[in-house]
N, CA, C and O atoms as a GROMACS GRO file, in nm:
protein
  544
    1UNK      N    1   0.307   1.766  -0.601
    1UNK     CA    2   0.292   1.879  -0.515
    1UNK      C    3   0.239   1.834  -0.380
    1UNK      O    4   0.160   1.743  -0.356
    2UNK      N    5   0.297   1.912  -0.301
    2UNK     CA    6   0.248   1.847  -0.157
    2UNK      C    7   0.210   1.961  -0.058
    2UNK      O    8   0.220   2.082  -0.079
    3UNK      N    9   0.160   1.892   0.067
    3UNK     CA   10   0.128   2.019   0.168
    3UNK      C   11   0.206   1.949   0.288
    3UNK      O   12   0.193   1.841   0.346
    4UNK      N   13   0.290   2.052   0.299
    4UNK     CA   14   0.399   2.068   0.448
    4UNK      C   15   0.362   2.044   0.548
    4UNK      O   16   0.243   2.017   0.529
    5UNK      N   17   0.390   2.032   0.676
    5UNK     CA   18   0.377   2.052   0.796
    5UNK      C   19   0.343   2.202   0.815
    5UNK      O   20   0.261   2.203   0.906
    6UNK      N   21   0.364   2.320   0.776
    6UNK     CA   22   0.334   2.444   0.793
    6UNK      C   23   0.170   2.433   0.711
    6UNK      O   24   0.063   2.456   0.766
    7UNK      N   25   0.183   2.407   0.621
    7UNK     CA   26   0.018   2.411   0.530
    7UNK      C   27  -0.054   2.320   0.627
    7UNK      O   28  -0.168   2.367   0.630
    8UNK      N   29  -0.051   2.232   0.696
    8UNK     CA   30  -0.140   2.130   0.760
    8UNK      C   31  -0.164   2.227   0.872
    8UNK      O   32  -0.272   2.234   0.931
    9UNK      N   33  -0.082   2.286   0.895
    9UNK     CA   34  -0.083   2.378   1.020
    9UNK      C   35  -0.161   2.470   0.987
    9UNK      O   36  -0.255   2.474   1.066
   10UNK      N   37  -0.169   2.576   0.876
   10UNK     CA   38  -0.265   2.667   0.859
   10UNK      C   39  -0.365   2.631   0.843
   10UNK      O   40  -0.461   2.695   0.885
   11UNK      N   41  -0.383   2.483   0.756
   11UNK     CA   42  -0.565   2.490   0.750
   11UNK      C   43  -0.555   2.429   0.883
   11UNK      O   44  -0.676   2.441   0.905
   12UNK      N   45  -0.517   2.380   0.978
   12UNK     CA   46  -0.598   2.358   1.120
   12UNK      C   47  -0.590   2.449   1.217
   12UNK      O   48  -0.659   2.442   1.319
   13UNK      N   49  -0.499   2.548   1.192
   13UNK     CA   50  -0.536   2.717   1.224
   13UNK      C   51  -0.701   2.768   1.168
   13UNK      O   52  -0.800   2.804   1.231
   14UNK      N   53  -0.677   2.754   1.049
   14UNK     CA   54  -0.839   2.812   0.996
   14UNK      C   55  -0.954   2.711   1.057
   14UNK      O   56  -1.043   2.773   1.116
   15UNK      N   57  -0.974   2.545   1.054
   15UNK     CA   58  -1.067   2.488   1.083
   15UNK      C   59  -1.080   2.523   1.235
   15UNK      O   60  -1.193   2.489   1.271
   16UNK      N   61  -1.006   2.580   1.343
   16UNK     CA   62  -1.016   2.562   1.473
   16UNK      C   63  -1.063   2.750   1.504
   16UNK      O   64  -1.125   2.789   1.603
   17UNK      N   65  -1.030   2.808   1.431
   17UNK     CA   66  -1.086   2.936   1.414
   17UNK      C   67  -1.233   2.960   1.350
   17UNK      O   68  -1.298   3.064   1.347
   18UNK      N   69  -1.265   2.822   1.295
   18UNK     CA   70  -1.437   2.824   1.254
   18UNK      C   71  -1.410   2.850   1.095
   18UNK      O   72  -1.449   2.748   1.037
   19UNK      N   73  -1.379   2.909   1.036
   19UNK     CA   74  -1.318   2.963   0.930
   19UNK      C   75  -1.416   2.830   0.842
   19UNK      O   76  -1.503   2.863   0.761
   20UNK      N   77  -1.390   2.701   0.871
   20UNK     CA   78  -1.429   2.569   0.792
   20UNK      C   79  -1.556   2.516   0.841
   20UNK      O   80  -1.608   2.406   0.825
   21UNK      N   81  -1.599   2.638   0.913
   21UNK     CA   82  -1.739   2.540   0.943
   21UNK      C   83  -1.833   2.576   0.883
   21UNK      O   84  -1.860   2.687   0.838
   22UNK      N   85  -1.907   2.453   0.879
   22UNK     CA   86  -2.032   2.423   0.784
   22UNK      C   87  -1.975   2.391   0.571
   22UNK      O   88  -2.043   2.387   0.468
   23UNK      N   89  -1.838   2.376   0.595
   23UNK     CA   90  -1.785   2.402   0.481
   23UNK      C   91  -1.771   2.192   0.438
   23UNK      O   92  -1.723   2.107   0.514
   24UNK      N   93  -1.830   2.167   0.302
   24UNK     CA   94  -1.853   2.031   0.272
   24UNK      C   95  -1.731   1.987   0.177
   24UNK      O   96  -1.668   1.882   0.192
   25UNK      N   97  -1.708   2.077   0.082
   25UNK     CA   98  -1.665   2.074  -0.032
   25UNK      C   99  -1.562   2.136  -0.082
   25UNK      O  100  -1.566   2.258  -0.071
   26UNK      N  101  -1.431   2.073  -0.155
   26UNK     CA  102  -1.307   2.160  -0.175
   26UNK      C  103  -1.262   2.115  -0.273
   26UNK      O  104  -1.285   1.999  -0.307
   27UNK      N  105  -1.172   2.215  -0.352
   27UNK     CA  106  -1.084   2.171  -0.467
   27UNK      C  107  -0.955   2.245  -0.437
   27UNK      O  108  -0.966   2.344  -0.365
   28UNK      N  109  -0.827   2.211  -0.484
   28UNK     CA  110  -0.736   2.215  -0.500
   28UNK      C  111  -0.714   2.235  -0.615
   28UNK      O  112  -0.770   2.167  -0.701
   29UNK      N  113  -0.585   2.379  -0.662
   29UNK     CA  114  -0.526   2.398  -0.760
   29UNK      C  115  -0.414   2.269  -0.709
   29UNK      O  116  -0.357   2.267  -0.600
   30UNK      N  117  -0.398   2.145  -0.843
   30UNK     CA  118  -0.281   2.029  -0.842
   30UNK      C  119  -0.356   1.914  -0.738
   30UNK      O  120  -0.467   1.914  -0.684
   31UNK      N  121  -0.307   1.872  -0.736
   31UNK     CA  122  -0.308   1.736  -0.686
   31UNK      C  123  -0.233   1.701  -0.592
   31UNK      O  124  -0.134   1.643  -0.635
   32UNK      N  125  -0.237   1.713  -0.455
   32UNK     CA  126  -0.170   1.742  -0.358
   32UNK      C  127  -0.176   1.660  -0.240
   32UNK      O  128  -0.270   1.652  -0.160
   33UNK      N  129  -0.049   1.592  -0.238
   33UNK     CA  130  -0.041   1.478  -0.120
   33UNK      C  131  -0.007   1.563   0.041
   33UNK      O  132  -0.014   1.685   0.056
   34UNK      N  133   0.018   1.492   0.119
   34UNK     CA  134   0.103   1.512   0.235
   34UNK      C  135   0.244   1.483   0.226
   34UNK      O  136   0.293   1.376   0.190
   35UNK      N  137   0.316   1.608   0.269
   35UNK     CA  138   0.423   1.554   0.267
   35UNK      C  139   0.491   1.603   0.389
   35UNK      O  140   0.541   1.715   0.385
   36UNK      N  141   0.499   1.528   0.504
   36UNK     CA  142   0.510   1.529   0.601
   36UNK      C  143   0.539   1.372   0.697
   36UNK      O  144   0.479   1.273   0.656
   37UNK      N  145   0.607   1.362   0.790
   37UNK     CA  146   0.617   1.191   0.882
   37UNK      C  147   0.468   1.217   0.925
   37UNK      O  148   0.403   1.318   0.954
   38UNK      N  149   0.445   1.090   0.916
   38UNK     CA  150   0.331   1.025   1.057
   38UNK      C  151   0.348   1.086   1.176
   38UNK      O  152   0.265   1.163   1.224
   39UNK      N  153   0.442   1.060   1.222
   39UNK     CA  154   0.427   1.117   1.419
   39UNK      C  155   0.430   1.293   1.405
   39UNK      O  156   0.382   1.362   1.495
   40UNK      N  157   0.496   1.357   1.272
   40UNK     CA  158   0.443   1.502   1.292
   40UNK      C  159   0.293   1.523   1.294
   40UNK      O  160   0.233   1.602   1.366
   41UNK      N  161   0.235   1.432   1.195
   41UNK     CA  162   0.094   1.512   1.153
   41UNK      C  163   0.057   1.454   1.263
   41UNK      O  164   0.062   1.542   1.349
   42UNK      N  165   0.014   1.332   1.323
   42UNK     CA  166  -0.051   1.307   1.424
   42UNK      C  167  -0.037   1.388   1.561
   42UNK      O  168  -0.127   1.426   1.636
   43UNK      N  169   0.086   1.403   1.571
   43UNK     CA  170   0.136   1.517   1.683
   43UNK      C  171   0.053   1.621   1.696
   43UNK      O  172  -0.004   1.656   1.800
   44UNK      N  173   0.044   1.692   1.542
   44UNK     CA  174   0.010   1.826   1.502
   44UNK      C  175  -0.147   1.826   1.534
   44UNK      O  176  -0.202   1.905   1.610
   45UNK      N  177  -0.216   1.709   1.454
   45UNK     CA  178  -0.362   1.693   1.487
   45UNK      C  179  -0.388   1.657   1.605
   45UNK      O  180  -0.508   1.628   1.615
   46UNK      N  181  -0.300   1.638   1.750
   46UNK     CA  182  -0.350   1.603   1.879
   46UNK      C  183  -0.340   1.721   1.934
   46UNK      O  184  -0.421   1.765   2.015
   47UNK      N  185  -0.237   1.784   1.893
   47UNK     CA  186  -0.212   1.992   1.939
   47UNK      C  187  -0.372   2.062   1.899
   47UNK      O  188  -0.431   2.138   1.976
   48UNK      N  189  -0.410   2.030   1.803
   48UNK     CA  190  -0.529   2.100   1.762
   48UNK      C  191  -0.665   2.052   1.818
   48UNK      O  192  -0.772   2.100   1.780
   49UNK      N  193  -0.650   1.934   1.929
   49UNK     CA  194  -0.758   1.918   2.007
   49UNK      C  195  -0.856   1.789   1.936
   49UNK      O  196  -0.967   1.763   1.983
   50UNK      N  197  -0.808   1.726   1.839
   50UNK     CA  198  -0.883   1.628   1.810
   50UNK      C  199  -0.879   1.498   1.892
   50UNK      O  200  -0.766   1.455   1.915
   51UNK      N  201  -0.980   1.429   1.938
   51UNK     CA  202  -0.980   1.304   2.000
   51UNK      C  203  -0.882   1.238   1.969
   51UNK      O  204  -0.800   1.272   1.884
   52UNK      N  205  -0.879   1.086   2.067
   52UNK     CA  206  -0.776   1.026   2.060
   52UNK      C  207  -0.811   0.898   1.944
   52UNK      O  208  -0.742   0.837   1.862
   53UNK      N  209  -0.946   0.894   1.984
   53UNK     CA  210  -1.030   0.799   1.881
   53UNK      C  211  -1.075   0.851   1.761
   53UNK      O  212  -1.145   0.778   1.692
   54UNK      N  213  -1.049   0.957   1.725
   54UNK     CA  214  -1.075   1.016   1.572
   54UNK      C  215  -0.960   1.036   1.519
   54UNK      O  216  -0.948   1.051   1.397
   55UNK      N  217  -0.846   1.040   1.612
   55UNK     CA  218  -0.704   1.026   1.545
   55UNK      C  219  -0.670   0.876   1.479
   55UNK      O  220  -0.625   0.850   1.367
   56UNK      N  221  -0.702   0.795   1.574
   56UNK     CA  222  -0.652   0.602   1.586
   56UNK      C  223  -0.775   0.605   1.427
   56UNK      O  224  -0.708   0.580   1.327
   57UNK      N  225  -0.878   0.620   1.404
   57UNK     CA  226  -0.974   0.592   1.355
   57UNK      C  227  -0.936   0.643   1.180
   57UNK      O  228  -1.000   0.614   1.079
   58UNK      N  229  -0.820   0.719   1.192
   58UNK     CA  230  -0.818   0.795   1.029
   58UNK      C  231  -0.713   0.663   0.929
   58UNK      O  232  -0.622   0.590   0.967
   59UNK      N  233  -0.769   0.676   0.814
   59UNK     CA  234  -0.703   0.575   0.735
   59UNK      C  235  -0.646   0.694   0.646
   59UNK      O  236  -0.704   0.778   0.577
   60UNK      N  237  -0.492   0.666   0.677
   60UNK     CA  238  -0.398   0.749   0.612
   60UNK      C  239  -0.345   0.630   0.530
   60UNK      O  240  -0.277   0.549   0.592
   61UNK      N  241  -0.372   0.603   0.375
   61UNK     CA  242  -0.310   0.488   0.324
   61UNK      C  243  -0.209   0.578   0.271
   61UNK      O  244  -0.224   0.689   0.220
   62UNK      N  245  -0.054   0.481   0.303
   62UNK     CA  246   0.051   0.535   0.268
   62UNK      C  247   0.148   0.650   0.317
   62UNK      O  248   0.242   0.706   0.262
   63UNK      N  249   0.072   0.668   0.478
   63UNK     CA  250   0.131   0.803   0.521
   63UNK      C  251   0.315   0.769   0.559
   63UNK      O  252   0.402   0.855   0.546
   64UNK      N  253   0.348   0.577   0.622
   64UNK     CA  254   0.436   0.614   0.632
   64UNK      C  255   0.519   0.555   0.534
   64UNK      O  256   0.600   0.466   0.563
   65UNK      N  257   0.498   0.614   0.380
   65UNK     CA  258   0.612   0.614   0.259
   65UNK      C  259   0.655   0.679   0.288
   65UNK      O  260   0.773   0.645   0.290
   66UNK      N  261   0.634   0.862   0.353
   66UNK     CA  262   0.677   0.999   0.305
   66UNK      C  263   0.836   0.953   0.321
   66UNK      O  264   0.846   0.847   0.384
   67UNK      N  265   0.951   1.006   0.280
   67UNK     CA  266   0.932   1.105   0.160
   67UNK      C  267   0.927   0.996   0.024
   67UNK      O  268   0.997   1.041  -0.066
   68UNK      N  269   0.876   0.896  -0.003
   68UNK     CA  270   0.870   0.777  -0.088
   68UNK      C  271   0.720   0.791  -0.186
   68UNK      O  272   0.622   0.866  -0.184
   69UNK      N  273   0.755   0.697  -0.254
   69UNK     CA  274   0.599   0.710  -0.314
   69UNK      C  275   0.550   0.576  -0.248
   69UNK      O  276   0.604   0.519  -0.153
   70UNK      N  277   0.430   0.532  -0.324
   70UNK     CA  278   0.332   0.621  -0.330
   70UNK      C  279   0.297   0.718  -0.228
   70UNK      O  280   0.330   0.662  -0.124
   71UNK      N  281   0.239   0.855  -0.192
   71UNK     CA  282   0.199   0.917  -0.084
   71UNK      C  283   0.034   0.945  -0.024
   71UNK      O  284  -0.072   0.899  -0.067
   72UNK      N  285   0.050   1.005   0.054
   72UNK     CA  286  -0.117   1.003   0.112
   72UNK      C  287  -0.155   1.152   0.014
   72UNK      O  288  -0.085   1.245  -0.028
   73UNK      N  289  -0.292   1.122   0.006
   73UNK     CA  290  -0.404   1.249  -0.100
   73UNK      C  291  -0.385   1.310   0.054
   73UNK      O  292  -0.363   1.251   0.159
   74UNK      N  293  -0.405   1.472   0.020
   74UNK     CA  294  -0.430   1.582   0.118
   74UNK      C  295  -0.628   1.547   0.116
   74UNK      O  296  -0.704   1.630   0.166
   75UNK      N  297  -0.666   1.454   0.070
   75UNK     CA  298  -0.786   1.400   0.041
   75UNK      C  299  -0.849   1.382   0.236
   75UNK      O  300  -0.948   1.414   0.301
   76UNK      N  301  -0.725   1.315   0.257
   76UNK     CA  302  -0.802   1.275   0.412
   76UNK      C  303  -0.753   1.342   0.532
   76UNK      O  304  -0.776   1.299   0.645
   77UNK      N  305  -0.700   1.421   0.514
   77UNK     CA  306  -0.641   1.569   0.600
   77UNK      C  307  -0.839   1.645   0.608
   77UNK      O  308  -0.918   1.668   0.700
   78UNK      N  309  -0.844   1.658   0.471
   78UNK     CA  310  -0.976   1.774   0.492
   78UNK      C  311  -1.108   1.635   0.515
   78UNK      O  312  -1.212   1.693   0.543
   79UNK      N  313  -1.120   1.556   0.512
   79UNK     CA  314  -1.202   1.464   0.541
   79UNK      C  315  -1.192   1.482   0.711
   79UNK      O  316  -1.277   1.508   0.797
   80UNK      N  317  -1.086   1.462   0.715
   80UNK     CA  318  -1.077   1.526   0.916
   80UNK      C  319  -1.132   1.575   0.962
   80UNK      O  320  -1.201   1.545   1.060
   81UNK      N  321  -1.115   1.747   0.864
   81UNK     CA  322  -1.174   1.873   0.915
   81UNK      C  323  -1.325   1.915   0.842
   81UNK      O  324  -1.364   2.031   0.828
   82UNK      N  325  -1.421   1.757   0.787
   82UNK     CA  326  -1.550   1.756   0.782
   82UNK      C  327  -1.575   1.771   0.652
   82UNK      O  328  -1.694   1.763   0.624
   83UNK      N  329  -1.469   1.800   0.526
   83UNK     CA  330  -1.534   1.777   0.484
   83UNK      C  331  -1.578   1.685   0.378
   83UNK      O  332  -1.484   1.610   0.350
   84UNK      N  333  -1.687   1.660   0.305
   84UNK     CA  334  -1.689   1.480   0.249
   84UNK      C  335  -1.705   1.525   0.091
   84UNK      O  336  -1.791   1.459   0.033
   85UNK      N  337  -1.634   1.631   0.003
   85UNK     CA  338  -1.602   1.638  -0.154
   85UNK      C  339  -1.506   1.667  -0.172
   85UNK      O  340  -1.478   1.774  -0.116
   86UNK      N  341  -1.401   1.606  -0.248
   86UNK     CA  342  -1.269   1.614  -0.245
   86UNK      C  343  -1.240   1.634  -0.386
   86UNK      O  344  -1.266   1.530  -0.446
   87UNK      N  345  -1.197   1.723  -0.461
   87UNK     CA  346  -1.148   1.753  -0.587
   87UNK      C  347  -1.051   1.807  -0.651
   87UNK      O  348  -1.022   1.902  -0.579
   88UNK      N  349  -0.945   1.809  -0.785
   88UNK     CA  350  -0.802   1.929  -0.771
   88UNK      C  351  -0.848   1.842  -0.923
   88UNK      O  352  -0.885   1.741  -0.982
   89UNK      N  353  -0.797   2.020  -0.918
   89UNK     CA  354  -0.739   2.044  -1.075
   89UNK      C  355  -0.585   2.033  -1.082
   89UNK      O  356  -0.505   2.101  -1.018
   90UNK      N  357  -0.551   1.910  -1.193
   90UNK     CA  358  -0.407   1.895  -1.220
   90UNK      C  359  -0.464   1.843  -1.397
   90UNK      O  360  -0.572   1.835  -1.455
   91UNK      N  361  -0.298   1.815  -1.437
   91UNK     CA  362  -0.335   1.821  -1.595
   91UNK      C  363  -0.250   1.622  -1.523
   91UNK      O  364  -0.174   1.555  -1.593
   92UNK      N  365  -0.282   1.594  -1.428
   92UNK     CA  366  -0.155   1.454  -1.429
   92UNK      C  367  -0.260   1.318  -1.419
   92UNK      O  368  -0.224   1.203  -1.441
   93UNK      N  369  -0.418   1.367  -1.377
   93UNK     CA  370  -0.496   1.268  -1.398
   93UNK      C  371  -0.515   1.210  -1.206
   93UNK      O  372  -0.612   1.148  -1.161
   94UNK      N  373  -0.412   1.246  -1.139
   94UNK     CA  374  -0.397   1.193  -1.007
   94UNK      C  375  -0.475   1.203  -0.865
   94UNK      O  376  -0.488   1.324  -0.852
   95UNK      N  377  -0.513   1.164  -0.793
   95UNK     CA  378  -0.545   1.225  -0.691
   95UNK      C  379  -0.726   1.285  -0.667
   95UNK      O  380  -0.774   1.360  -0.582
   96UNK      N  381  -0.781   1.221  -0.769
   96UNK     CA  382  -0.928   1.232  -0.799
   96UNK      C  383  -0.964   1.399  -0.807
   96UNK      O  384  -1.044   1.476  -0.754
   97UNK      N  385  -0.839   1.409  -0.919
   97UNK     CA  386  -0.814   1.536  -1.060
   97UNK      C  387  -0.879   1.567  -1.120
   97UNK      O  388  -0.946   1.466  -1.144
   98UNK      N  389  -0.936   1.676  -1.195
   98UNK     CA  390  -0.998   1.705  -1.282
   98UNK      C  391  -0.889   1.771  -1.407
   98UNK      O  392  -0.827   1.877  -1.403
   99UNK      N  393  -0.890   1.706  -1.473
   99UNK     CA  394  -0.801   1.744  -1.635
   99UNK      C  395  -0.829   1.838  -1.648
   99UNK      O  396  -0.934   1.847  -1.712
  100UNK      N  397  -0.773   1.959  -1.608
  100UNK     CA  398  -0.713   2.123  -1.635
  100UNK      C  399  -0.558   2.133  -1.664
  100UNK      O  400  -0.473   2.070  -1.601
  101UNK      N  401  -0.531   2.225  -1.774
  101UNK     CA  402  -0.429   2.335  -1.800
  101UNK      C  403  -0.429   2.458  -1.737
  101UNK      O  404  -0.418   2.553  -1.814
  102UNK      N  405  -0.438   2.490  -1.601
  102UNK     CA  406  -0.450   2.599  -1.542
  102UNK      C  407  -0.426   2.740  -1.656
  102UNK      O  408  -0.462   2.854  -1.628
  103UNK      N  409  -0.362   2.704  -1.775
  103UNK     CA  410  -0.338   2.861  -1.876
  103UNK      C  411  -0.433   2.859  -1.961
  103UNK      O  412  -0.448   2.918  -2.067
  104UNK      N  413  -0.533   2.740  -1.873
  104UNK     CA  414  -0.608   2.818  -2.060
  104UNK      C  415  -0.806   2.808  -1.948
  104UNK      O  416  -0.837   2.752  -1.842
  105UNK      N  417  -0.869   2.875  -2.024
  105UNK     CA  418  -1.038   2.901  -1.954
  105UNK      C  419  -1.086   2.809  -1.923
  105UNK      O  420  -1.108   2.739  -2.021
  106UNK      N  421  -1.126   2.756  -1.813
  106UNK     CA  422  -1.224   2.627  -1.718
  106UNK      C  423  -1.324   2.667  -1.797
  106UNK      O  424  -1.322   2.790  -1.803
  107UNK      N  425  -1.430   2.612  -1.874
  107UNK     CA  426  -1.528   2.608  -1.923
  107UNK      C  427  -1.626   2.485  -1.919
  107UNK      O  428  -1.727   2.465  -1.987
  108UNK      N  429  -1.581   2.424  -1.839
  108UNK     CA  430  -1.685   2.284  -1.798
  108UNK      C  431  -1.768   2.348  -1.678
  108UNK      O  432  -1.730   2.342  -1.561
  109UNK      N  433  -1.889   2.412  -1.720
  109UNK     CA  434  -2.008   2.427  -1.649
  109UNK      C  435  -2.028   2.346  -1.550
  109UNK      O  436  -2.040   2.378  -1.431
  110UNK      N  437  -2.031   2.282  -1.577
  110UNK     CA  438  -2.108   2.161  -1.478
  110UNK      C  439  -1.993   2.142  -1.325
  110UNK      O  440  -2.018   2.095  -1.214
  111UNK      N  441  -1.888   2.190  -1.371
  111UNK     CA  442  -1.829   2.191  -1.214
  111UNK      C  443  -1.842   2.383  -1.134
  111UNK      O  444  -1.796   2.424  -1.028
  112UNK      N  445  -1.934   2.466  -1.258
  112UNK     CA  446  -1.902   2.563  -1.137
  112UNK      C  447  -2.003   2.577  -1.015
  112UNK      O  448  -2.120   2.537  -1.020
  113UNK      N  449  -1.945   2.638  -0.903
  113UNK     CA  450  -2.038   2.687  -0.761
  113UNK      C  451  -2.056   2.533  -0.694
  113UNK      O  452  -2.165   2.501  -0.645
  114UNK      N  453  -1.928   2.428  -0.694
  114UNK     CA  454  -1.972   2.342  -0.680
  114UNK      C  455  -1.883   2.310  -0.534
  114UNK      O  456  -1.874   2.211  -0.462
  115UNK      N  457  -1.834   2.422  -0.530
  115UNK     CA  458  -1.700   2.396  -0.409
  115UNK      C  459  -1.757   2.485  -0.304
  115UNK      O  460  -1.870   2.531  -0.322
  116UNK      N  461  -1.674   2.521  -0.172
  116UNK     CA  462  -1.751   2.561  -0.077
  116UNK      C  463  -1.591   2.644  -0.056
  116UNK      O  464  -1.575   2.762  -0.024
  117UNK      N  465  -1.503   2.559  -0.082
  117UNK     CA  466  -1.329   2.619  -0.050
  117UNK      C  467  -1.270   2.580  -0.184
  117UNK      O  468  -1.310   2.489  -0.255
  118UNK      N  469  -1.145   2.682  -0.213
  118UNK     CA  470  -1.062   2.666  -0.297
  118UNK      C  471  -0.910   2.691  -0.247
  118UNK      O  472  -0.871   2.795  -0.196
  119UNK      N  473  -0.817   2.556  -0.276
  119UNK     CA  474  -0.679   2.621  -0.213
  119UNK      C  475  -0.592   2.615  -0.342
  119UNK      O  476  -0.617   2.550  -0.444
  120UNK      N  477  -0.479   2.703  -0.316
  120UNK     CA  478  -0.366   2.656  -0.378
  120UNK      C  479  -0.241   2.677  -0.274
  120UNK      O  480  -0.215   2.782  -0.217
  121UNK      N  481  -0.153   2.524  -0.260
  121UNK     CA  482  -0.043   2.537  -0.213
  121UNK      C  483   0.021   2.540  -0.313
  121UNK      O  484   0.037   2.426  -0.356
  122UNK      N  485   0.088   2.649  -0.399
  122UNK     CA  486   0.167   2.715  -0.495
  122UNK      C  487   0.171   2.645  -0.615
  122UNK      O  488   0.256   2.670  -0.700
  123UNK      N  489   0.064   2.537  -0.633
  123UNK     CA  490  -0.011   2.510  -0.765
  123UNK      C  491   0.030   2.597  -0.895
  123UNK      O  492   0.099   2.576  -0.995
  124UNK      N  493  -0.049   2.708  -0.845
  124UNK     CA  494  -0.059   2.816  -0.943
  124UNK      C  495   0.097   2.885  -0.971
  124UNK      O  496   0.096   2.974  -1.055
  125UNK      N  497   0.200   2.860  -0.923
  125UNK     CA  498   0.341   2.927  -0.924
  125UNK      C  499   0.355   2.861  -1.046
  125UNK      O  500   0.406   2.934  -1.130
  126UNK      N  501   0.320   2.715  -1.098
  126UNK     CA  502   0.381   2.646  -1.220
  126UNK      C  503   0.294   2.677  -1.360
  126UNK      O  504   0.291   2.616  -1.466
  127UNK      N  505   0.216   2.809  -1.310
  127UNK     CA  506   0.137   2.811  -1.482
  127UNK      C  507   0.191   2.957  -1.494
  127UNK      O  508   0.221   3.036  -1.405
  128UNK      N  509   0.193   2.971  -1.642
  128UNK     CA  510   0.209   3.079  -1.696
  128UNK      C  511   0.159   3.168  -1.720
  128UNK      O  512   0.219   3.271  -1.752
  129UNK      N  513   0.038   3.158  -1.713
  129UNK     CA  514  -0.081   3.277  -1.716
  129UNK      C  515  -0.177   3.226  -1.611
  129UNK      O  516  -0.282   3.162  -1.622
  130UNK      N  517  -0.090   3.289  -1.467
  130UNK     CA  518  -0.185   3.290  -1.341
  130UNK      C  519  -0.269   3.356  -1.323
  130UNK      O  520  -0.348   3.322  -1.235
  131UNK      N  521  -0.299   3.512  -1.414
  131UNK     CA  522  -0.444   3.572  -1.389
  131UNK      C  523  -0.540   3.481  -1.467
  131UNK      O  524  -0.649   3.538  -1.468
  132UNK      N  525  -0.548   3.343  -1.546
  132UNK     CA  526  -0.591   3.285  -1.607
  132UNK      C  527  -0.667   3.181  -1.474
  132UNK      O  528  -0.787   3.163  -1.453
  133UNK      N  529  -0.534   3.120  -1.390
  133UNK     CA  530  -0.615   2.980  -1.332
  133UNK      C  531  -0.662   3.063  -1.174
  133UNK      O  532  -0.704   2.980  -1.094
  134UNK      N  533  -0.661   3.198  -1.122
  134UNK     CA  534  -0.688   3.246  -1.049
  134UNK      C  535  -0.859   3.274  -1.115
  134UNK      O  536  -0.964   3.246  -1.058
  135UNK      N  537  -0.846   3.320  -1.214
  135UNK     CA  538  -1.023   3.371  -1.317
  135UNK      C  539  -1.105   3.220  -1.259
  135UNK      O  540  -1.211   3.217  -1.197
  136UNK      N  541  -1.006   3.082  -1.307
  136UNK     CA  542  -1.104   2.981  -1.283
  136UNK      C  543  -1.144   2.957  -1.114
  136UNK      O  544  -1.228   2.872  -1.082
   0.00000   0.00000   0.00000
């Protein structure tokens, strides 16, 4: 699962609208790379006003496989936009995952109230009982 050029675009719509500030911590429904060229996202992140030296300075390992494997974690997209906990629920082990079945009850305590943001780029379209991984 990946995030577009349009999804990179909305969360740097929301981070430049404040929306992400003071915000540390995120999880992801799946496990979710970039899937997008190099010269778009960089393009995209110089449109949104970021330095020239915080652009040169980002370690995108693997950004230019796309559309190839291996790909870049959406891990260092939000490391960009500040923030430093990176987490997703997938059942594939990938992407510094947490082993969920989105259809069945999150019951590992110890990860709740631990996020600050929650996304899904259409994660949740592939489970079957979405009032289930929406509850988590």
């Amino acid at each position: 699962m990946g995030i577009t050029l349009s999804g990179v675009q909305n969360l740097l719509d929301l981070w430049k609208l404040g929306y992400l500030d003071n915000k540390k911590s995120v999880i992801e429904f799946g496990s979710q790379e970039l899937h997008l060229k190099e010269a778009d996202l960089l393009d995209l992140i110089s449109k949104f006003g970021f330095a020239k030296d915080k652009i040169s300075s980002l370690n995108l390992p693997n950004i230019r496989n796309w559309p190839n494997h291996p790909r870049t974690s959406s891990k260092y997209l939000y490391e960009l936009l500040g923030f430093n906990k990176y987490y997703s629920l997938d059942l594939n082990n990938e992407l510094n995952s947490i082993n969920h079945d989105f259809n069945k009850p999150f019951e590992d305590k110890n990860w709740y109230s631990q996020f600050d943001v929650v996304t899904d780029h259409c994660a949740c379209g592939h489970a079957f009982n979405i009032a289930e991984a929406y509850k988590t």
